[in-house]
C-alpha angles and dihedrals in degrees: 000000000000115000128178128192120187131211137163100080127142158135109280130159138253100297095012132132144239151152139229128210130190122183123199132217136205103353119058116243089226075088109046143078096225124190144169127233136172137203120211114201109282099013146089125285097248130184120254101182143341145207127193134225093259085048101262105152136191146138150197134305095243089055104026101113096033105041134065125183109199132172137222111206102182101052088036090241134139119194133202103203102189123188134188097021130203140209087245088056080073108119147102104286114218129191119206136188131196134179143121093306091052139260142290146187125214119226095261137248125239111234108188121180104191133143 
């Protein structure tokens, strides 16, 4: 059964960098479609960017220049490197998984851009 624990959140401020990491467990992510999502107060949880399982990325429009989503497959792990951050970048990260064993979310991980 896949499980997936984030870290690498943080307070950072306008213009500023960090990465994501997400680790899996129990199921390898070889076989996954993996993604990152986030979730600001008072709206949807909406994707951010995505990488199948035979390592195709990409992500949204908002995020597109400034965000990369990578993967580690030897160490299980799916990254979410994010420059030139903005105050609007501010949110609860998720990872996901999905394949033919099911799906999972992580616990989420507070990204907040202030000065």
């Amino acid at each position: 059964q896949l499980q997936l624990v984030e870290s690498g959140g943080g307070l950072v401020q306008p213009g500023g960098s960090l990465r994501l990491s997400c680790a899996a467990f129990g199921v390898s992510i070889s076989f996954n479609d993996m993604s990152w999502h986030r979730q600001a107060p008072g709206e949807q949880r909406q994707l951010v960017a995505k990488i199948t399982s035979g390592g195709m990325a990409s992500s949204v429009d908002s995020v597109k220049d400034r965000f990369t989503i990578s993967r580690d497959t030897r160490k299980n792990m799916v990254y979410l490197q994010m420059n030139n951050l903005k105050p609007e970048d501010t949110a609860v990260y998720y990872c996901f998984g999905w394949g033919k064993t099911g799906s999972a979310w992580g616990q989420g991980t507070q990204v907040t851009v202030s000065s």
